[in-house]
C-alpha positions in Angstrom: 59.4 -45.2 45.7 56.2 -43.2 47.0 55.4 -41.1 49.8 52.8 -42.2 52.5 51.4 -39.2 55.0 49.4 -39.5 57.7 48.3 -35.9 58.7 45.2 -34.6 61.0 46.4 -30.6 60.3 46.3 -28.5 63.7 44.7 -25.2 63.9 48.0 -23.5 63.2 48.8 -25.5 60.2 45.2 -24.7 58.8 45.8 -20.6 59.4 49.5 -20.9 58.4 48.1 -22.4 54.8 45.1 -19.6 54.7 47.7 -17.0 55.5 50.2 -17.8 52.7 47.6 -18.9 50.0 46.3 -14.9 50.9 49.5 -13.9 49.8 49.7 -14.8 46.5 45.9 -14.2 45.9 45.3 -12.3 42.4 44.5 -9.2 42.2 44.5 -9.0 46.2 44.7 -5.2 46.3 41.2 -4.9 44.1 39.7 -6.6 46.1 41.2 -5.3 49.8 41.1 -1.5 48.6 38.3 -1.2 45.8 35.4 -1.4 48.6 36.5 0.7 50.9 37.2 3.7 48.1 33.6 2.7 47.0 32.5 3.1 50.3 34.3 7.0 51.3 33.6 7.9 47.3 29.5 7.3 47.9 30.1 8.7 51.9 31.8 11.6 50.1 28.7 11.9 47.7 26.1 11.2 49.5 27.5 14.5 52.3 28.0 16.5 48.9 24.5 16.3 48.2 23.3 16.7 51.8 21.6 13.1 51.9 24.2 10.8 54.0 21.0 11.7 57.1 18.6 10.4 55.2 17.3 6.8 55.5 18.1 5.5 52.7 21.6 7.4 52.9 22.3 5.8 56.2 21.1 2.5 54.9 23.2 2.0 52.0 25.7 3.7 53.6 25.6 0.7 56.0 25.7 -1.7 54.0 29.0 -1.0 52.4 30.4 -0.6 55.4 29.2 -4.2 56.3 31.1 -5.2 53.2 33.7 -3.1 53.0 35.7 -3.1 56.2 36.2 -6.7 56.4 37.3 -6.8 52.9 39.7 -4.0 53.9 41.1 -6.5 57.3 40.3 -9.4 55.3 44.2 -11.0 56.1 43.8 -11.2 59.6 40.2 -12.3 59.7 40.0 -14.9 57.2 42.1 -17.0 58.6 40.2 -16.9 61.8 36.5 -17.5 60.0 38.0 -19.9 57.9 39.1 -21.4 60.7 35.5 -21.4 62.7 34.0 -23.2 59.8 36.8 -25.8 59.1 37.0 -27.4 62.4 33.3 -28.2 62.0 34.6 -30.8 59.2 37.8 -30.6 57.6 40.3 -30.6 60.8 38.1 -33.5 62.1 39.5 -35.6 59.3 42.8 -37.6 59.4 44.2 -37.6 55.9 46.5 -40.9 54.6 48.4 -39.4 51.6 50.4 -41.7 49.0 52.4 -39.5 47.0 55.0 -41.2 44.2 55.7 -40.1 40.7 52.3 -40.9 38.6 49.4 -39.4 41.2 49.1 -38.2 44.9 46.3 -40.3 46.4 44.0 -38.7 49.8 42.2 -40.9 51.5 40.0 -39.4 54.4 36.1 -39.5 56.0 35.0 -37.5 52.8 36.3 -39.9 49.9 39.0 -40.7 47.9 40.8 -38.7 45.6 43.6 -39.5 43.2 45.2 -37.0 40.9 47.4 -37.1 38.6 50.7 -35.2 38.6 49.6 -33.7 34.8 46.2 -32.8 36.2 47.5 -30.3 38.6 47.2 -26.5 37.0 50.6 -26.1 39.6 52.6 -27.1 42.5 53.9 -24.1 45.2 56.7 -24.0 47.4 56.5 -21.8 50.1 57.9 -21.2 53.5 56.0 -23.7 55.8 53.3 -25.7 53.1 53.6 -27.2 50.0 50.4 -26.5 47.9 49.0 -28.7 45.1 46.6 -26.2 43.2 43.7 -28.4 41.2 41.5 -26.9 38.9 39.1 -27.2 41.5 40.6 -27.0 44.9 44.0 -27.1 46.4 45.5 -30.1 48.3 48.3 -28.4 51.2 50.6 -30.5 53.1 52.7 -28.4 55.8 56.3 -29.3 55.0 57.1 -30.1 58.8 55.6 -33.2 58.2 57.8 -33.9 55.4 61.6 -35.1 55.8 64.2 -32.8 53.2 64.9 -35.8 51.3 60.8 -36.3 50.7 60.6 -32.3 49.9 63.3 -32.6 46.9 61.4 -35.6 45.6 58.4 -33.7 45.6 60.6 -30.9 43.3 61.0 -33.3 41.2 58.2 -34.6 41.0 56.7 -31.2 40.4 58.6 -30.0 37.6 57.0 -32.6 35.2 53.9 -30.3 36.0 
């Protein structure tokens, strides 16, 4: 018995995914926190050796600040940029999944793509999406779309993985 979806994600089904794949990120904290301590160690530095009024102190001064502070707010902007460039092409797409116990087939405007359940490097669980981690990509499916019977299959399915 398989699985068929038909799924055009909303804008708060997209953020919902970005928000909880940011959750799990590795090494989030080295990259949230490293930039900014780059950034107040060279401001530190650069007043130390009285050339943070310089030009070139003010420029590269600048810089890392342009980098640096939205790395520092990166989980509550991402979402929203990822957002801004998605529904130029991916949230314009209606996806037809068939999911059953050798592969999970999307169709959609951008191709096909079947993948087998050994293929996948994992399969997450988490609160509101189901997340289906390829080596290059991830395939989410928000688990309100999916009935509690459909959600154990998909356990089981998984644990094979």
């Amino acid at each position: 018995m398989s699985i068929e979806l038909t799924i055009k994600y909303s804008d708060a089904e997209y953020k919902s995914a970005l928000r909880e794949q940011l959750t799990v990120m590795p090494n989030k904290h080295l990259h949230t926190y490293l930039p900014t301590g780059i950034l107040i160690f060279v401001g530190v530095a650069f007043f130390y050796f009285n050339v943070l009024f310089s030009w070139w102190g003010i420029s590269l001064i600048t810089l890392l600040s342009i980098y640096a502070i939205p790395c520092l707010f990166a989980d509550f902007l991402m979402p929203s940029i990822a957002l801004a460039f998605a529904k130029k092409e991916k949230l314009q797409d209606t996806y037809h999944f068939t999911i059953n116990k050798e592969q999970i087939e999307r169709n959609s405007g951008q191709g096909k793509l079947n993948t087998k359940w050994e293929d996948l490097t994992s399969v997450d669980f988490f609160p509101q999406n189901i997340f289906f981690n390829l080596e290059k990509g991830v395939i989410s499916i928000p688990k309100s779309r999916l009935t509690d019977a459909e959600i154990e299959k998909l356990r089981i399915y998984a644990k094979r993985t």
